[in-house]
PDB file of N, CA, C and O in Angstrom:
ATOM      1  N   UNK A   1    -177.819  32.942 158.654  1.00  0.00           N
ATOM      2  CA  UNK A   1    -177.483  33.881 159.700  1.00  0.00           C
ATOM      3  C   UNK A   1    -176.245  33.469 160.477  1.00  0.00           C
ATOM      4  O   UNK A   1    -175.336  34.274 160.678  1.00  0.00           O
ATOM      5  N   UNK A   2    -176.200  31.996 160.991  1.00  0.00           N
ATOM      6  CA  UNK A   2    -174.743  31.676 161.391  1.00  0.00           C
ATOM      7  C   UNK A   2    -173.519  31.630 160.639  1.00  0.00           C
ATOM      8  O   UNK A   2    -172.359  31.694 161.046  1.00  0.00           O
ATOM      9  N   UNK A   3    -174.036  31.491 159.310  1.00  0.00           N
ATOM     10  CA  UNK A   3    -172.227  31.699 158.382  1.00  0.00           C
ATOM     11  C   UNK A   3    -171.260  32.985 158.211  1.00  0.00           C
ATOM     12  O   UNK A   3    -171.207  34.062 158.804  1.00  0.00           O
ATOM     13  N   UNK A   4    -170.772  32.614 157.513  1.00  0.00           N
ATOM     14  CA  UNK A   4    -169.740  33.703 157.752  1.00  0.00           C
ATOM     15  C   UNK A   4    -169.736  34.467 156.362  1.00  0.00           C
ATOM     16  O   UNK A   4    -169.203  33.680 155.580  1.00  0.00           O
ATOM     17  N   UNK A   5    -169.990  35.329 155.857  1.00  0.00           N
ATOM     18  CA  UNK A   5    -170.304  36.044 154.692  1.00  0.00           C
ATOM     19  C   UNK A   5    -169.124  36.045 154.027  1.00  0.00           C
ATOM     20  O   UNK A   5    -168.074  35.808 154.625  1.00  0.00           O
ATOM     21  N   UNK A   6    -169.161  36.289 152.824  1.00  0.00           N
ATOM     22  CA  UNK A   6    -167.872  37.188 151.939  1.00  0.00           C
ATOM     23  C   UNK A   6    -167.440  38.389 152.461  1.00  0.00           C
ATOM     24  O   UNK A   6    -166.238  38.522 152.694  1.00  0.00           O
ATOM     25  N   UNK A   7    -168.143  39.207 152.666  1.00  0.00           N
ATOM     26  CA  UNK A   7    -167.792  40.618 153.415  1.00  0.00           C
ATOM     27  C   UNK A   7    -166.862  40.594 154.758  1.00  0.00           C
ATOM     28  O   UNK A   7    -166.251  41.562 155.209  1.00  0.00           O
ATOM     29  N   UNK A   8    -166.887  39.480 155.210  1.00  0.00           N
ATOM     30  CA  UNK A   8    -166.730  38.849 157.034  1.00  0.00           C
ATOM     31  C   UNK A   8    -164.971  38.540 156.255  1.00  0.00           C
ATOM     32  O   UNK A   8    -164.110  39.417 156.334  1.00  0.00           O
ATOM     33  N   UNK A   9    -164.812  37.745 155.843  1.00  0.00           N
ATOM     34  CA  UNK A   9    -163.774  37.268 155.041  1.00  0.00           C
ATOM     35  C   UNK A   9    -162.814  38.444 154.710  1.00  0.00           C
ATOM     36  O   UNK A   9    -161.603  38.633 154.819  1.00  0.00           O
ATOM     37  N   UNK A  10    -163.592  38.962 154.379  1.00  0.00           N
ATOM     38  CA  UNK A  10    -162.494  40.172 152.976  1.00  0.00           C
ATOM     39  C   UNK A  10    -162.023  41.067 154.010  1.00  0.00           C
ATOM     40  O   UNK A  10    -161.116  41.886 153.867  1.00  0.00           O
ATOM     41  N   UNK A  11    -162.965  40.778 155.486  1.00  0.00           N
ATOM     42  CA  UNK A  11    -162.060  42.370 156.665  1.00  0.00           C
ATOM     43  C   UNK A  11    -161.332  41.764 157.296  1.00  0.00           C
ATOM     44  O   UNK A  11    -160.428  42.204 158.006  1.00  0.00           O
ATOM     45  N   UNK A  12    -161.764  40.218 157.039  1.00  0.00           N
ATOM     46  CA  UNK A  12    -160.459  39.562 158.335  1.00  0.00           C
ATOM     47  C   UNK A  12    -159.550  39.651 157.697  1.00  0.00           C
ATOM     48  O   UNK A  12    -158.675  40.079 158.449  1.00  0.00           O
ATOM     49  N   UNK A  13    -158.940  39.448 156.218  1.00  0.00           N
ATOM     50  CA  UNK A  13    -157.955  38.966 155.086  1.00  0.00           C
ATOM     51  C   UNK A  13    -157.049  40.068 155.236  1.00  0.00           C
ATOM     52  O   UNK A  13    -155.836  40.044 155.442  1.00  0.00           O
ATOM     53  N   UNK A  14    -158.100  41.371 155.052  1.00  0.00           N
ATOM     54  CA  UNK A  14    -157.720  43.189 155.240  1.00  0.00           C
ATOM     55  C   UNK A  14    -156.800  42.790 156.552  1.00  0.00           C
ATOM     56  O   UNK A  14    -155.648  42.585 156.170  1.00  0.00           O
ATOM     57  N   UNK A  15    -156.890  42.680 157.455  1.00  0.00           N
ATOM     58  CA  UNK A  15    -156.826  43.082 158.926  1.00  0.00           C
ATOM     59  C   UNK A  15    -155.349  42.401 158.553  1.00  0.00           C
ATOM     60  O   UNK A  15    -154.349  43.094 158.368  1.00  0.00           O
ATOM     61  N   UNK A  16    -155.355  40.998 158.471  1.00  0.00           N
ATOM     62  CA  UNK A  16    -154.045  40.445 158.640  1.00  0.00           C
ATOM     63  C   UNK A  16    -153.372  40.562 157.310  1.00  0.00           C
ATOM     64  O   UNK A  16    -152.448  39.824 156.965  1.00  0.00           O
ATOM     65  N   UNK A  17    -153.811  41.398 156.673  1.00  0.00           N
ATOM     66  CA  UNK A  17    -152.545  41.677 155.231  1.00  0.00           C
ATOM     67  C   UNK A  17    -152.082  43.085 156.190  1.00  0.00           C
ATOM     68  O   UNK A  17    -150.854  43.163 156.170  1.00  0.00           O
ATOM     69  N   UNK A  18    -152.695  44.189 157.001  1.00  0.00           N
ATOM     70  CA  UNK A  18    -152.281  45.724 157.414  1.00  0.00           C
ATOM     71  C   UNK A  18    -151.434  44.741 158.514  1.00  0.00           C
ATOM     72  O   UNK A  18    -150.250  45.072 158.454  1.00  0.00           O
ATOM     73  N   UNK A  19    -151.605  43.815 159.345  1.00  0.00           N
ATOM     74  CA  UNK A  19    -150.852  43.607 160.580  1.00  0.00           C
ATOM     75  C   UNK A  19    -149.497  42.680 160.082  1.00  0.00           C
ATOM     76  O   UNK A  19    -148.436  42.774 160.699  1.00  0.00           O
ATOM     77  N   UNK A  20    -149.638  41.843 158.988  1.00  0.00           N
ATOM     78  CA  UNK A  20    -148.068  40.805 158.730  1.00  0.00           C
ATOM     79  C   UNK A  20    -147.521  41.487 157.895  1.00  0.00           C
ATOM     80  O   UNK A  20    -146.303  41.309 157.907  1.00  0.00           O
ATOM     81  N   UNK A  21    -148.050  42.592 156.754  1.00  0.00           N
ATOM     82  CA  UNK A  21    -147.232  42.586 155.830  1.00  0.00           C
ATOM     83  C   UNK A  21    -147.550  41.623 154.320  1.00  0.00           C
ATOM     84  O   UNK A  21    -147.912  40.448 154.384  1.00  0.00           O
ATOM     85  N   UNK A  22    -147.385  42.206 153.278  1.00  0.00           N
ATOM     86  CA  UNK A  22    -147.264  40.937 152.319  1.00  0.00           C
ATOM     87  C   UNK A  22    -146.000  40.346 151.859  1.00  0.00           C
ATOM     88  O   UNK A  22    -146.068  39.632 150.858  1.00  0.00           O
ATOM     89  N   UNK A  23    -145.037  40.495 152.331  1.00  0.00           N
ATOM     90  CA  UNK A  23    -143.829  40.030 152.416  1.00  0.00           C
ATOM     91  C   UNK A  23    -143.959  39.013 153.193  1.00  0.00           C
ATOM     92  O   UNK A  23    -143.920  37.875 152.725  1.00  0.00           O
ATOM     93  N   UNK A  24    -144.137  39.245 154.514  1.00  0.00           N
ATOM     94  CA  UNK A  24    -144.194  38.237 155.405  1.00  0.00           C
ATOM     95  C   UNK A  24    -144.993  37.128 155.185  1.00  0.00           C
ATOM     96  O   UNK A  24    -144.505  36.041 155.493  1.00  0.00           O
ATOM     97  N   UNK A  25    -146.443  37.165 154.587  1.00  0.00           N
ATOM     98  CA  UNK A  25    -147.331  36.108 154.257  1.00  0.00           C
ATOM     99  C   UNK A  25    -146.674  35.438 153.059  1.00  0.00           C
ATOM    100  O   UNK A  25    -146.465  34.230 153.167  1.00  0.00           O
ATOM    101  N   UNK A  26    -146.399  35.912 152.184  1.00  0.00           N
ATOM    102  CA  UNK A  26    -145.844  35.627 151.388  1.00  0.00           C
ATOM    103  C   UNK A  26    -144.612  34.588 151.047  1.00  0.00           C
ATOM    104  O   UNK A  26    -144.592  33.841 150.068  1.00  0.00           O
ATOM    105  N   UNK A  27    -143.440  34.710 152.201  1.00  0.00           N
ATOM    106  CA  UNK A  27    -143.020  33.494 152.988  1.00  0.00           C
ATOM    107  C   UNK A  27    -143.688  32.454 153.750  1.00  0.00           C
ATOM    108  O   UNK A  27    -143.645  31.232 153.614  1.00  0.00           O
ATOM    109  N   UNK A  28    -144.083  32.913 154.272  1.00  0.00           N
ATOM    110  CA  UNK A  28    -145.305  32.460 155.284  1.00  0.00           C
ATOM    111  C   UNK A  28    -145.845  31.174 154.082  1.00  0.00           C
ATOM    112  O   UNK A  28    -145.681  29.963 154.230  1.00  0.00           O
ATOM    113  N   UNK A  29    -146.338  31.684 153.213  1.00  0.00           N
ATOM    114  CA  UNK A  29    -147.328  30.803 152.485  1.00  0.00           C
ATOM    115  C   UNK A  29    -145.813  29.979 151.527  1.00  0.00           C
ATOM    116  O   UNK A  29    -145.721  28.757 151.404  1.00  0.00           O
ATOM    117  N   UNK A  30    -145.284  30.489 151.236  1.00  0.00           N
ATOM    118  CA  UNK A  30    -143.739  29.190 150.782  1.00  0.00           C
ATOM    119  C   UNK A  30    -143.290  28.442 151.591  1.00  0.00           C
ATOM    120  O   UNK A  30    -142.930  27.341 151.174  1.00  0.00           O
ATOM    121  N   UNK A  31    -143.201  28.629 152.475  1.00  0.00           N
ATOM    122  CA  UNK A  31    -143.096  27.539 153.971  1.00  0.00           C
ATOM    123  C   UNK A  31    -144.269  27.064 153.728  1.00  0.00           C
ATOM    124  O   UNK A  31    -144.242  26.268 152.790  1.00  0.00           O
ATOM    125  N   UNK A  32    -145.206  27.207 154.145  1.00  0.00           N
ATOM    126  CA  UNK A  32    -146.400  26.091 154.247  1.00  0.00           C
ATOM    127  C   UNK A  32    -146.431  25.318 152.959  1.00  0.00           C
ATOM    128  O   UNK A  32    -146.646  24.114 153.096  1.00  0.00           O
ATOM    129  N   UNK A  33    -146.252  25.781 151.690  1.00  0.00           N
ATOM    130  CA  UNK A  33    -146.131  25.232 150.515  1.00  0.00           C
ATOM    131  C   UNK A  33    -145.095  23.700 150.611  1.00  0.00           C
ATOM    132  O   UNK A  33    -145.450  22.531 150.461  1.00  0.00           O
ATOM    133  N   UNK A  34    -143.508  24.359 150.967  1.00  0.00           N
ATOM    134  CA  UNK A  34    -142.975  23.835 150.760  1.00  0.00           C
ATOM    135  C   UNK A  34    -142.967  22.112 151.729  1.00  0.00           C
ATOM    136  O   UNK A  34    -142.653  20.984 151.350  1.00  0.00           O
ATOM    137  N   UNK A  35    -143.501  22.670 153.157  1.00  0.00           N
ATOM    138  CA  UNK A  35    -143.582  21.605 154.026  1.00  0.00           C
ATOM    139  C   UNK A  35    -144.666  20.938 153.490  1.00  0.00           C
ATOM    140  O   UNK A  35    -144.288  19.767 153.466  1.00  0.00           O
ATOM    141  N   UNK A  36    -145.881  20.985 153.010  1.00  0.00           N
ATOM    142  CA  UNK A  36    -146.869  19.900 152.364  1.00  0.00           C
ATOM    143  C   UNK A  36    -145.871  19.138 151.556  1.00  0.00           C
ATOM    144  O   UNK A  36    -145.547  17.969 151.764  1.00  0.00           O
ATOM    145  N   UNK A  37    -145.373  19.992 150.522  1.00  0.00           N
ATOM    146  CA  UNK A  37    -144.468  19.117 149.825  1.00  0.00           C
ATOM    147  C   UNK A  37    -143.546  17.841 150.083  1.00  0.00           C
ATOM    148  O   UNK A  37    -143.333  16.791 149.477  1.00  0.00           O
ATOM    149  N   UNK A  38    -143.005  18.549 151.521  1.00  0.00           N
ATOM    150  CA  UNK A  38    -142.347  17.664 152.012  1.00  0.00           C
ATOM    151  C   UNK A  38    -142.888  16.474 152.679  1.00  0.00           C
ATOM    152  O   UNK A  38    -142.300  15.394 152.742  1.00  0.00           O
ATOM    153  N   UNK A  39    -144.291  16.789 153.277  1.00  0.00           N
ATOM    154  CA  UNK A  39    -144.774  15.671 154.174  1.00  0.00           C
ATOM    155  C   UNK A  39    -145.639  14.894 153.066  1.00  0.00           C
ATOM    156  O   UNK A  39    -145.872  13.719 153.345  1.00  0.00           O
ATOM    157  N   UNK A  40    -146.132  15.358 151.891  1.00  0.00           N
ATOM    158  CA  UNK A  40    -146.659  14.135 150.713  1.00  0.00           C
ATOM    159  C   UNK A  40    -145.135  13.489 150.000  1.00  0.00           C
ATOM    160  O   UNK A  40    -145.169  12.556 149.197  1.00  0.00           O
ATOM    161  N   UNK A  41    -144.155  13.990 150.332  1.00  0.00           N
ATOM    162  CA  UNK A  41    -142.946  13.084 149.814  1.00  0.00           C
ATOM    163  C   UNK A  41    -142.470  12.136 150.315  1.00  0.00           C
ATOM    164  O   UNK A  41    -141.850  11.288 149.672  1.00  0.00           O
ATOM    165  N   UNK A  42    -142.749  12.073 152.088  1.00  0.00           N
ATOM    166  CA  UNK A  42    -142.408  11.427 153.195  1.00  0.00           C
ATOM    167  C   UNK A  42    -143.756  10.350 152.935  1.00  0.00           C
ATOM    168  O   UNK A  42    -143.438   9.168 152.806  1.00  0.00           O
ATOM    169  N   UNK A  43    -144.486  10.515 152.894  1.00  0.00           N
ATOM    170  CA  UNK A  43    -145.814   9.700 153.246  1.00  0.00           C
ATOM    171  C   UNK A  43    -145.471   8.599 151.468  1.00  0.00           C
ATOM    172  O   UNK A  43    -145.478   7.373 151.360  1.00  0.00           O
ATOM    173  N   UNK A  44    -145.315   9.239 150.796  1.00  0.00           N
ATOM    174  CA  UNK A  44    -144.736   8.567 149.060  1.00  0.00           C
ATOM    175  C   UNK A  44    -143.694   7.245 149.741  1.00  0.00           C
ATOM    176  O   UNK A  44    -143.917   6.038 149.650  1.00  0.00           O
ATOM    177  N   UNK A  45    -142.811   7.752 150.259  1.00  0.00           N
ATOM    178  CA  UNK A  45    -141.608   7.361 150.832  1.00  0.00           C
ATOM    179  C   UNK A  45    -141.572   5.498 151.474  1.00  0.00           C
ATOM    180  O   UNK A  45    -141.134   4.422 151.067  1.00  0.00           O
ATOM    181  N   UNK A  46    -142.373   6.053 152.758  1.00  0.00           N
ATOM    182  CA  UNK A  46    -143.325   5.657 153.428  1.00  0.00           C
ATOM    183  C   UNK A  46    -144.067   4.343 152.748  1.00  0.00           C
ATOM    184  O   UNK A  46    -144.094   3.311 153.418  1.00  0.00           O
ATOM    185  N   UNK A  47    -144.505   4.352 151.795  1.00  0.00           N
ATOM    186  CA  UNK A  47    -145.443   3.370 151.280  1.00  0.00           C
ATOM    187  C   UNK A  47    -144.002   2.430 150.676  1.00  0.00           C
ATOM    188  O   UNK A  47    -143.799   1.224 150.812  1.00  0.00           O
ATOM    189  N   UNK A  48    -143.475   3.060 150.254  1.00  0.00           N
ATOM    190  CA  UNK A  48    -142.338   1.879 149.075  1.00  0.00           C
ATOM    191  C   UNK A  48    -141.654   1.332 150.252  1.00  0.00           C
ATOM    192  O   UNK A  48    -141.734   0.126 150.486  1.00  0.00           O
ATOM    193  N   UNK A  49    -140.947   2.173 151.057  1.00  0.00           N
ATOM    194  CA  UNK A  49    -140.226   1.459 152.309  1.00  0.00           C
ATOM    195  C   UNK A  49    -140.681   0.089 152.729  1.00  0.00           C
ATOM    196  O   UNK A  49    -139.869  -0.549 152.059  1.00  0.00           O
ATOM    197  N   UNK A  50    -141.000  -0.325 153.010  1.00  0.00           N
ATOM    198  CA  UNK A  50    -141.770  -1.870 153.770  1.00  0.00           C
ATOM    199  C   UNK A  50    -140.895  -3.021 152.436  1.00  0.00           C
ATOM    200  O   UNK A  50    -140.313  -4.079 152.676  1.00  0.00           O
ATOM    201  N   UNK A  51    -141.050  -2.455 151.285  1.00  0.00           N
ATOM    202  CA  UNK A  51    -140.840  -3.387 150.013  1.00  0.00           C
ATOM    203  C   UNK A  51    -139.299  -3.788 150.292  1.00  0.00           C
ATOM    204  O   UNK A  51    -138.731  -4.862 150.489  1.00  0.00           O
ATOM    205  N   UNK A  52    -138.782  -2.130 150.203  1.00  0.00           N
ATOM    206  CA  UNK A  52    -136.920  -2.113 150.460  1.00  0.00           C
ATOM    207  C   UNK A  52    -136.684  -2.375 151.930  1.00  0.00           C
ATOM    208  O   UNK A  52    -135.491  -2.417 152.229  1.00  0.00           O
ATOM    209  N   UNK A  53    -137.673  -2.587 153.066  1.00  0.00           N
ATOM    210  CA  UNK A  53    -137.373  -2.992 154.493  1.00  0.00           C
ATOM    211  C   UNK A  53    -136.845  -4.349 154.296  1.00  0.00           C
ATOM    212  O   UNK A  53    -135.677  -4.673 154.514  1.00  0.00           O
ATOM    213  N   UNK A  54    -137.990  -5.299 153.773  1.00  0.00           N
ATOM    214  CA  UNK A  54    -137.650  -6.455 153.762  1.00  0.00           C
ATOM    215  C   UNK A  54    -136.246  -7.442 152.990  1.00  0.00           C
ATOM    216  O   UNK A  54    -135.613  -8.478 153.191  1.00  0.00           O
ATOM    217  N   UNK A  55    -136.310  -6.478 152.171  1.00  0.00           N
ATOM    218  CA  UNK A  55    -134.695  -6.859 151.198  1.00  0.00           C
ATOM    219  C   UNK A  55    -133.519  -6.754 152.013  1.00  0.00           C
ATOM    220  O   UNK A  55    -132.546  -7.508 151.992  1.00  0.00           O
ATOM    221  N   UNK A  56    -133.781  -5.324 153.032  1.00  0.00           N
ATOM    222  CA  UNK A  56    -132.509  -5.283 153.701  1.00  0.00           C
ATOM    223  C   UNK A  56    -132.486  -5.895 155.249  1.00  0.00           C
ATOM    224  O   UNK A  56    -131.548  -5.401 155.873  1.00  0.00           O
ATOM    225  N   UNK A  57    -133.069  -6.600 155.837  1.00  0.00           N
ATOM    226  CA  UNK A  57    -133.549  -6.712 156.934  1.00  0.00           C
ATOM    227  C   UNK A  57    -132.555  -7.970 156.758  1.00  0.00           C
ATOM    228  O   UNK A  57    -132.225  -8.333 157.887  1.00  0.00           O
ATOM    229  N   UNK A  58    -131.913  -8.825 155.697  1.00  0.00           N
ATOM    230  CA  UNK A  58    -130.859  -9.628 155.803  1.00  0.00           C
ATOM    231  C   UNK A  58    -129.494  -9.343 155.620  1.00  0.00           C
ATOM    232  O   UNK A  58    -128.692 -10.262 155.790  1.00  0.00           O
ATOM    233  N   UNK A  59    -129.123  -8.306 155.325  1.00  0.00           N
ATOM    234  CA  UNK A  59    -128.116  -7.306 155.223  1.00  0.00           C
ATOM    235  C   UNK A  59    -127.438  -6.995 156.272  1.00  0.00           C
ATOM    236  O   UNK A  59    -126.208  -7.029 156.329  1.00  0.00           O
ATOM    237  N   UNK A  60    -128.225  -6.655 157.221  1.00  0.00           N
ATOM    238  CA  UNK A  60    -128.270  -6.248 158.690  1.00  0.00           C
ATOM    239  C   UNK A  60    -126.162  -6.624 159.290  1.00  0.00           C
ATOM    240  O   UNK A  60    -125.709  -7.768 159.285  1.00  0.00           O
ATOM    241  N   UNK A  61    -125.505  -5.664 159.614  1.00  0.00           N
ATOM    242  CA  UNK A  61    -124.384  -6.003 160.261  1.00  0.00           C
ATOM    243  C   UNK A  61    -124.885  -6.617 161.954  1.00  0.00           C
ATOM    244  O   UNK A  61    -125.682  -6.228 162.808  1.00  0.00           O
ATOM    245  N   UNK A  62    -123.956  -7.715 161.833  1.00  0.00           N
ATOM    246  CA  UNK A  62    -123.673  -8.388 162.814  1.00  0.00           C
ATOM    247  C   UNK A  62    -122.841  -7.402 163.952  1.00  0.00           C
ATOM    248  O   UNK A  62    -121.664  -7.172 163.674  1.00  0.00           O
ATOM    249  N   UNK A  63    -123.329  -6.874 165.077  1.00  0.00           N
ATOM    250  CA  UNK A  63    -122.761  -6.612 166.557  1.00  0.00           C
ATOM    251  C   UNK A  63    -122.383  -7.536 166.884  1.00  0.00           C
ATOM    252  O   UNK A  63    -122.805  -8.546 166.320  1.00  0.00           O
ATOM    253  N   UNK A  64    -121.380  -7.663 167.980  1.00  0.00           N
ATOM    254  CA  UNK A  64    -120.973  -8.429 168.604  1.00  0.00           C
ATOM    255  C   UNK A  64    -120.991  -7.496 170.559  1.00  0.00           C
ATOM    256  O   UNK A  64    -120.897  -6.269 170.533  1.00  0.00           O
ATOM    257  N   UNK A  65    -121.087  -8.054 171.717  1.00  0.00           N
ATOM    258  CA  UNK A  65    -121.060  -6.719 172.473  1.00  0.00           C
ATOM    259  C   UNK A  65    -119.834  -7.196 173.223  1.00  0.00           C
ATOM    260  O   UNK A  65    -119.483  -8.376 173.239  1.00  0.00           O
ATOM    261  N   UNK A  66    -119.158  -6.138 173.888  1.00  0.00           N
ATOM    262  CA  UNK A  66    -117.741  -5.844 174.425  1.00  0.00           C
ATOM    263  C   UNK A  66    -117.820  -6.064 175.392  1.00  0.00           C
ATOM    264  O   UNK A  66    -118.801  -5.448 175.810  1.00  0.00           O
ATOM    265  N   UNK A  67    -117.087  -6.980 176.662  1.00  0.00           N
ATOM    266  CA  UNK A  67    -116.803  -7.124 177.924  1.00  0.00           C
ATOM    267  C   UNK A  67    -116.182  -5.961 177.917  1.00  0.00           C
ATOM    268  O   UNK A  67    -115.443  -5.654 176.981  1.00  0.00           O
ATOM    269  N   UNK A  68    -116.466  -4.901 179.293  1.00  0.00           N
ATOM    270  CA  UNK A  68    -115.779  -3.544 179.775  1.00  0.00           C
ATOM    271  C   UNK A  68    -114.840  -4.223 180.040  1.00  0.00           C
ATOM    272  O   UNK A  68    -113.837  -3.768 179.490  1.00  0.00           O
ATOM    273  N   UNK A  69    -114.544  -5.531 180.894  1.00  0.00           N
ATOM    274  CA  UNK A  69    -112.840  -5.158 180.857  1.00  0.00           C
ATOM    275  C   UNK A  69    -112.018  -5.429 179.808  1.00  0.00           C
ATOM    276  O   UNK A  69    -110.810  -5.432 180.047  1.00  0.00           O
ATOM    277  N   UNK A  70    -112.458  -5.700 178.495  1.00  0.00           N
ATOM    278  CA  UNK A  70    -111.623  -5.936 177.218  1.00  0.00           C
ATOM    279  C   UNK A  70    -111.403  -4.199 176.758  1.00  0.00           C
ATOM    280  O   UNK A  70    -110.790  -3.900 175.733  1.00  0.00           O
ATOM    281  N   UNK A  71    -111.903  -3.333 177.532  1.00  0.00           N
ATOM    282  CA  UNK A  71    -112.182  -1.694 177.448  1.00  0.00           C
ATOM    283  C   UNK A  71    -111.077  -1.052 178.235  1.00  0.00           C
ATOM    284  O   UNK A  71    -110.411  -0.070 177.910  1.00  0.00           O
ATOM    285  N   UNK A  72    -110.995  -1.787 179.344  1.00  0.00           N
ATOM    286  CA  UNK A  72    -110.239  -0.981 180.364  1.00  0.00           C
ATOM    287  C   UNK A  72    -108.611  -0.847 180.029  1.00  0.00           C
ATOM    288  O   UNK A  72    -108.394  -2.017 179.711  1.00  0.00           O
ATOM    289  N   UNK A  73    -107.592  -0.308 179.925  1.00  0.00           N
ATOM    290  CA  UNK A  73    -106.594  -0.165 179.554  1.00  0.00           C
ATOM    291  C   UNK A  73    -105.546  -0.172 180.837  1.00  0.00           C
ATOM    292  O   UNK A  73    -105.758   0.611 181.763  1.00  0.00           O
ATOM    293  N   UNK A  74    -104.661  -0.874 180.867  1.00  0.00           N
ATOM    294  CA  UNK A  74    -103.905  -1.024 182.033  1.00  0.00           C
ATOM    295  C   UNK A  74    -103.274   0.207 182.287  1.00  0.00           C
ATOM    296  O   UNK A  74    -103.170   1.049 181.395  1.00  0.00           O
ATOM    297  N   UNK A  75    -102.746   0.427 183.682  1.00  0.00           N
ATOM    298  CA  UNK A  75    -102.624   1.304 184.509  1.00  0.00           C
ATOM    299  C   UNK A  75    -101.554   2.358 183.887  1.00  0.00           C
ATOM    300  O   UNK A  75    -101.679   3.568 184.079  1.00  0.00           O
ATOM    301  N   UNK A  76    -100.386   1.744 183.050  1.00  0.00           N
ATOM    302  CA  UNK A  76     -99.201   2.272 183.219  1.00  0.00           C
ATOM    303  C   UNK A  76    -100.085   3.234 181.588  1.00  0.00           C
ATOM    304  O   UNK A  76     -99.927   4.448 181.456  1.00  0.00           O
ATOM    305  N   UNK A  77    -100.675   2.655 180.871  1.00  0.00           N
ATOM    306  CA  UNK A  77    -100.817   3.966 179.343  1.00  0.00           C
ATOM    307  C   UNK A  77    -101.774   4.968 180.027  1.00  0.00           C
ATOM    308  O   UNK A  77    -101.520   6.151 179.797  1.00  0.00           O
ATOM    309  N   UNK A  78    -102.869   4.694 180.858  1.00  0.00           N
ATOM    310  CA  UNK A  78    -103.103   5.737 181.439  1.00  0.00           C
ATOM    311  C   UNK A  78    -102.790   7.265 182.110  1.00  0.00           C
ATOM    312  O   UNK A  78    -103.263   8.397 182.214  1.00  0.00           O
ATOM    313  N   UNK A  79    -101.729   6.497 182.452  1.00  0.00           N
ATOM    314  CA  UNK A  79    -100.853   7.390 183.389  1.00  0.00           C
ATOM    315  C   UNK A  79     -99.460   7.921 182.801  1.00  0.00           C
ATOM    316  O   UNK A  79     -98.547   8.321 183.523  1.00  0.00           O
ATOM    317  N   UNK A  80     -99.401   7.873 181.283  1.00  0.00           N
ATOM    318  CA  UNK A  80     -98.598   8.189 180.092  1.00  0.00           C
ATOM    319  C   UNK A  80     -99.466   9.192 179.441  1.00  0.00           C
ATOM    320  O   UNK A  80     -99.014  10.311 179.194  1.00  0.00           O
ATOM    321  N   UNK A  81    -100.718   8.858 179.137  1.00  0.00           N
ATOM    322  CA  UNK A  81    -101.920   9.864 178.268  1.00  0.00           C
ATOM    323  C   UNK A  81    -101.809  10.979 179.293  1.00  0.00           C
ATOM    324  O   UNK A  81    -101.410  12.091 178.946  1.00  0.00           O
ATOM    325  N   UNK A  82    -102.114  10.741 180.410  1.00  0.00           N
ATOM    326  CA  UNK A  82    -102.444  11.596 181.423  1.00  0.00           C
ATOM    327  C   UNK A  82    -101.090  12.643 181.494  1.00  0.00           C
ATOM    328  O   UNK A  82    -101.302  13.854 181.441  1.00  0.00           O
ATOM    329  N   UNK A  83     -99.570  12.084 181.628  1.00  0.00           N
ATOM    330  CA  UNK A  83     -98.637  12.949 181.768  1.00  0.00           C
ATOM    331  C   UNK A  83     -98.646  13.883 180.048  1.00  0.00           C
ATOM    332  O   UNK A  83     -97.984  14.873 179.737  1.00  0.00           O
ATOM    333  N   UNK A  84     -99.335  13.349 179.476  1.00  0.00           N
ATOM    334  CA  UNK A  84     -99.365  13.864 177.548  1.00  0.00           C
ATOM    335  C   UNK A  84    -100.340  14.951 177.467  1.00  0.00           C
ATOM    336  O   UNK A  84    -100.152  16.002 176.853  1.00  0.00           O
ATOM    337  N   UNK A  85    -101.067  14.736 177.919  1.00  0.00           N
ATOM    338  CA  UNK A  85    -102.299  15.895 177.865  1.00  0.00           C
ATOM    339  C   UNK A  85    -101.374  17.039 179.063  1.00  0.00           C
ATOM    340  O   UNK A  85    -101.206  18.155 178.570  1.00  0.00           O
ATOM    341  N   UNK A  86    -100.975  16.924 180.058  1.00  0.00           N
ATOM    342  CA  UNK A  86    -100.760  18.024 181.061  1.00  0.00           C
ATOM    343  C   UNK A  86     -99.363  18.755 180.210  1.00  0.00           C
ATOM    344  O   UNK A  86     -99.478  19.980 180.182  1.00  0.00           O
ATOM    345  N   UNK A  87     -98.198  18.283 179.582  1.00  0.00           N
ATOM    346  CA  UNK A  87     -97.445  18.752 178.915  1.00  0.00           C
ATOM    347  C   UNK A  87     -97.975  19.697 177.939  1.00  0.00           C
ATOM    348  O   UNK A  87     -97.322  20.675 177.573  1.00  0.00           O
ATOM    349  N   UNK A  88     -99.185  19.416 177.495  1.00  0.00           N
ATOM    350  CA  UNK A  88     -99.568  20.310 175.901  1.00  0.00           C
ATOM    351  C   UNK A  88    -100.337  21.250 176.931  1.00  0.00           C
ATOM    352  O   UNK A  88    -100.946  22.240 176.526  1.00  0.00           O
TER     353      UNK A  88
END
């Protein structure tokens, strides 16, 4: 008595094939297709990564970080850029 019948099914299915369209579900259901696809490819991905993490984890480029005033540019090119941009 609490389940939901075949008959229960087949008017809801009715209802939303007359209200989306079968065009629309129809995308609808290639999108959903295609994103499983994508998230069991990611999760595939996922598992091998850790193997190729560790190989490259010595690879790694060296940063070095910048004193701002090795950044700052003395007064006089400033004030050359500045007369360069207002000319154009």
């Amino acid at each position: 008595m609490g389940g939901i019948s075949i008959w229960q099914l087949l008017i809801i299915a009715l209802i939303i094939v007359l209200l989306f369209g079968t065009k629309k579900l129809r995308t609808l259901g290639g999108d959903l297709g295609s994103a499983v696809k994508g998230f069991k490819k990611a999760i595939s991905d996922d598992e091998a990564a850790p193997a190729a993490k560790k190989e490259s984890d010595n690879n790694d480029a060296d940063f070095e970080q910048k004193k701002i005033a090795d950044e700052k540019r003395p007064a006089d090119q400033t004030t050359t850029s500045q007369k360069d941009k207002e000319q154009v």
